[in-house]
N, C-alpha and C positions, 0 to 999 in steps of 0.2 A: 504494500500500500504506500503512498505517496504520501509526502509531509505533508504536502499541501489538505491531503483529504484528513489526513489523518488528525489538521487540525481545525478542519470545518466539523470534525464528528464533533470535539472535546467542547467547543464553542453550543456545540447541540445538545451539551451535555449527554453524548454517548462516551463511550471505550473507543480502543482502533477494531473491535469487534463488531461495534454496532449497537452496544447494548445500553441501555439507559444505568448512568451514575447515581440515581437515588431511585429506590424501592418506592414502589406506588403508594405503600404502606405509609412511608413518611412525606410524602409531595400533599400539600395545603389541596382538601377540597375545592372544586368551583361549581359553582352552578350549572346547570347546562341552559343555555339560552334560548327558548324558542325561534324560530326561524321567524320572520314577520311575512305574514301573508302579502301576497303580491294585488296590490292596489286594483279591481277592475268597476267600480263604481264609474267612472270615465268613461266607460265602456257605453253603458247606456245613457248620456245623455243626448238630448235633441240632438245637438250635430254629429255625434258618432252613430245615430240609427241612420240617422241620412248618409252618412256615408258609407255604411254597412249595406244598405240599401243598395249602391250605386253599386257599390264591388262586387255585390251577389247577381246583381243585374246583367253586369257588363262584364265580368271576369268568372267568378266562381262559377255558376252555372253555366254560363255558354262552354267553360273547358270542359268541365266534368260531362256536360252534354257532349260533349263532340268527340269525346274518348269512348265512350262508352252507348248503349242503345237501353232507354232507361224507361220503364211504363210502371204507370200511377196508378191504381185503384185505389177506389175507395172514397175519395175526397169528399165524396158526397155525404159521408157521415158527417164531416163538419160544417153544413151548412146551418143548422141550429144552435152551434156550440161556443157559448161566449167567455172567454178565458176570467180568470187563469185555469189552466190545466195543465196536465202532466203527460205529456208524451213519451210511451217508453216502446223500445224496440229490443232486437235483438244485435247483438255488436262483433263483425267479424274482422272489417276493414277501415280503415282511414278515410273511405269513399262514404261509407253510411250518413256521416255530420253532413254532408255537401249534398247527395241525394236527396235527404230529408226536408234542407232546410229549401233547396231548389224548387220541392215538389207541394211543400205547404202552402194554402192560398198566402198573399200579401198581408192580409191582417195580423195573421198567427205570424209569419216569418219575421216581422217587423219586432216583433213584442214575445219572441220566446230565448232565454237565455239558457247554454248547454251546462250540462256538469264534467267537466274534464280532470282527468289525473291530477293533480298537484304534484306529483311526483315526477312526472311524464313531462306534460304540455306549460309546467310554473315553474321548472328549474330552473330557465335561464331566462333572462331578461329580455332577450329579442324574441325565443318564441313566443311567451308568455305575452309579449305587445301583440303577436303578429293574431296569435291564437284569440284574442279577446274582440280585435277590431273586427275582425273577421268572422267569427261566431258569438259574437258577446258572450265569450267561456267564464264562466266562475270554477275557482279550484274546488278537487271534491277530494277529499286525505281519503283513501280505499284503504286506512286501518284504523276508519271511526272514529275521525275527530270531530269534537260535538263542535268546536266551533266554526268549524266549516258546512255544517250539518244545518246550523241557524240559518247560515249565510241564505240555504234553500227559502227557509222558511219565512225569512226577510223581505226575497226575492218574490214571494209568493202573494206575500201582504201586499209588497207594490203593484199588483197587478201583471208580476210576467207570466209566462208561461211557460214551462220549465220543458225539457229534450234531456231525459236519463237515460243511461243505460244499464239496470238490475244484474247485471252478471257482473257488473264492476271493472271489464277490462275485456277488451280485443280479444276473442278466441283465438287458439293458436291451429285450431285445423279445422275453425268453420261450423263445429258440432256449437249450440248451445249448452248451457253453463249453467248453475242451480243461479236463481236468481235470488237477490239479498233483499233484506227486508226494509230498506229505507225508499223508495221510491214507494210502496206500499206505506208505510207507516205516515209518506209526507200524504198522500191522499184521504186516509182513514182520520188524521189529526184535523187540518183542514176540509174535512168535503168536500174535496176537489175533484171533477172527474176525470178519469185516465185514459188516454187514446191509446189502443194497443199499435204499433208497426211491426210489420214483417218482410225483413229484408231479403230476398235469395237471390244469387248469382253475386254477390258484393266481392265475395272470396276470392270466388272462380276469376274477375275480374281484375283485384288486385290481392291477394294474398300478405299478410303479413309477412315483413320482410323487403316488399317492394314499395317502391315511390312514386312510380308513378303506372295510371293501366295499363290490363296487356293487351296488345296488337290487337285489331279487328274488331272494332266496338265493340265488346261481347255487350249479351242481355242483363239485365240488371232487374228487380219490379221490387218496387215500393208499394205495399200494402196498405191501407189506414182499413180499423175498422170500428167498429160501433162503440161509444166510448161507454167506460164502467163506469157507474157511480158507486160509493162505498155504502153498502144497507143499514140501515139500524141495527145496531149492538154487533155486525161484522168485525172481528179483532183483524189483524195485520197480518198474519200468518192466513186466513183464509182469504183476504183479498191478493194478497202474493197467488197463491194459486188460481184463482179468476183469472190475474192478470197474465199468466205464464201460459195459462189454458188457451187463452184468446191469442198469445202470440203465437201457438204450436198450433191452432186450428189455423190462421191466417197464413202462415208459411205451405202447411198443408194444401193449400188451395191451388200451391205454383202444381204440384201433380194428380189430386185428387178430382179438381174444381170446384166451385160453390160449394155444391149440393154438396157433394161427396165426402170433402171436410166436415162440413153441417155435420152430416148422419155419424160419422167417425170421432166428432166433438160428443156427439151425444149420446153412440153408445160407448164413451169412454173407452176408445180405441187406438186415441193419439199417445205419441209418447213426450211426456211433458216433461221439463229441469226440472230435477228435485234430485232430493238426494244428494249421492258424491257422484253420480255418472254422468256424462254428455250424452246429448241427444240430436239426433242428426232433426235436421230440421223440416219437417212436414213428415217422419218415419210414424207409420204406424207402430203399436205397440202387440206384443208377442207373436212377432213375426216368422216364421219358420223355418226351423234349422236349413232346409233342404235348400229353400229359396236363398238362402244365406249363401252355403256354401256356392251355390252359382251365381253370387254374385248380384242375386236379385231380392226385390222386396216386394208386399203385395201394391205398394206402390207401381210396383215395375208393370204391372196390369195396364197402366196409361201413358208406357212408354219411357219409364223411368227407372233406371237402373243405380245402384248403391249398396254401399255397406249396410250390416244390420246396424243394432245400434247395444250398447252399453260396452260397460267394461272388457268382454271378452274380443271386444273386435281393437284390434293395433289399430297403432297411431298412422302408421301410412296408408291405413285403410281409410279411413277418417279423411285423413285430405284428399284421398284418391277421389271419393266420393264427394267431398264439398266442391272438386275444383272441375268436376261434369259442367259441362255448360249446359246454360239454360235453353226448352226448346224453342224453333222461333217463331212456333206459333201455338196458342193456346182455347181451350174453348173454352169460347165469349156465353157468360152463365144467369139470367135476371136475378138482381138482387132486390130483396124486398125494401 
């Protein structure tokens, strides 16, 4: 070792070893400092919804459109529905916040603010600007910090309209993830109603890992469907399941159709997040071995092919399956 280093360690109060000159044991306690939340109240005033506006107008959706082949259903459930509310989807891709916010009419997109990673999208100073102006993001701590938690409920009292996502974090192979009980709990505390969304093709599009979409517009569909209201004396834990219900039927719909979902909702057929296992998304539930091993599901009846779902199917099986693309054409179903 070199004098030179050797006398940057001694200055760091190390050894020429590397090792700390006084026991932890005797080094003065300190505090540990909370980190200070990264400021986005800025975010929403008048001039930053107008220029949110402009850049969603003129930038974010026309690229995210012209990358991709993106179709809406549903919209129609919110022609009665006056905020605030709570939008919750399922979360595979970096593509889902731009879809969503692309696809909602102008009054909702104006007035709905995201919950984003704190960890992720607040660590550094220029995302954290870039992230806020762009989606009016507020940090969300994914290990239950209660005062980030208010932040929602602050949000809520002002009349925004919130875009959660219940599994708390980007799926890594496309399956659905048990959903957490705070997008539930902020609806059941306030009476707020919940608009379910059902994303598929977002994966297969852009996969986690990637930055930007892949080649050839793939298909994309954005789901909205009928919003929940929370019922008298409903606790949190069974509106969590309504809501996960209504995403796993809605997804269902990209291969079953309408109806088909409907009937598969209702005779508790779908396979919902819960649990510790992932759920491939629109998979019916106790599906069979046989169909399995070849690679099919009873889904596959409409032209759709996939892994089963739970613990026993591997992880490459899993993306094998989410990264299928979407068909390109679908049958058109009356909705009531």
């Amino acid at each position: 070792m070199s004098i030179r280093r050797e006398v940057k360690l001694l200055r760091h109060g190390r050894d020429w070893r590397g090792r700390s000159t006084v026991p932890k044991s005797a080094q003065p306690h300190e505090l540990e400092h909370e980190e200070r939340e990264f400021p986005t109240a800025w975010a929403r005033t008048r001039t930053a919804v107008r220029a949110r506006a402009g850049l969603r107008r003129t930038l974010l959706k026309p690229v995210v459109w012209s990358q991709t082949t993106p179709v809406v259903e549903g919209t129609e459930y919110l022609d009665g529905v006056r905020g605030p509310v709570v939008f919750v989807a399922n979360h595979t891709s970096h593509l889902d916040t731009p879809l969503i916010l692309g696809s909602l009419p102008e009054r909702f997109a104006d007035r709905v603010a995201v919950g984003a990673a704190s960890d992720y999208f607040f660590d550094v100073r220029w995302r954290a600007t870039l992230t806020a102006i762009f989606f009016n993001a507020f940090p969300v701590e994914r290990y239950g910090s209660r005062r980030l938690r208010s932040l929602a409920l602050d949000l809520v009292d002002e009349g925004w309209s919130l875009l959660l996502y219940p599994e708390g974090t980007r799926s890594e192979d496309g399956w659905m993830n048990p959903f957490k009980l705070g997008a539930s709990a902020l609806c059941v505390t306030k009476g707020i109603p919940c608009v379910p969304i059902a994303l598929r093709g977002s994966y297969a599009a852009m996969p986690r890992g990637r930055n930007w979409p892949q080649p050839g517009k793939p298909r994309v569909t954005v789901r909205y469907g009928r919003p929940l209201v929370p019922e008298e004396g409903e606790d949190v834990r069974a509106f969590r399941v309504r809501m996960a219900k209504a995403v796993s039927q809605l997804a269902a719909e990209e291969d079953l159709g309408w109806y088909g979902a409907l009937r598969a909702a209702a005779d508790d057929r779908l396979e919902v997040p819960g649990g510790a296992r992932p759920v491939r998304p629109g998979a019916l539930a106790r599906e069979e071995p046989t169909a399995e091993r070849a690679g099919k599901s009873k889904a596959g009846k409409n032209g759709k092919t996939g892994a089963g779902t739970g613990d026993q199917v591997a992880h490459w099986r899993r993306i094998w399956s989410s990264t299928e693309p979407l068909g390109e054409k679908r049958r058109k179903v009356w909705r009531d």
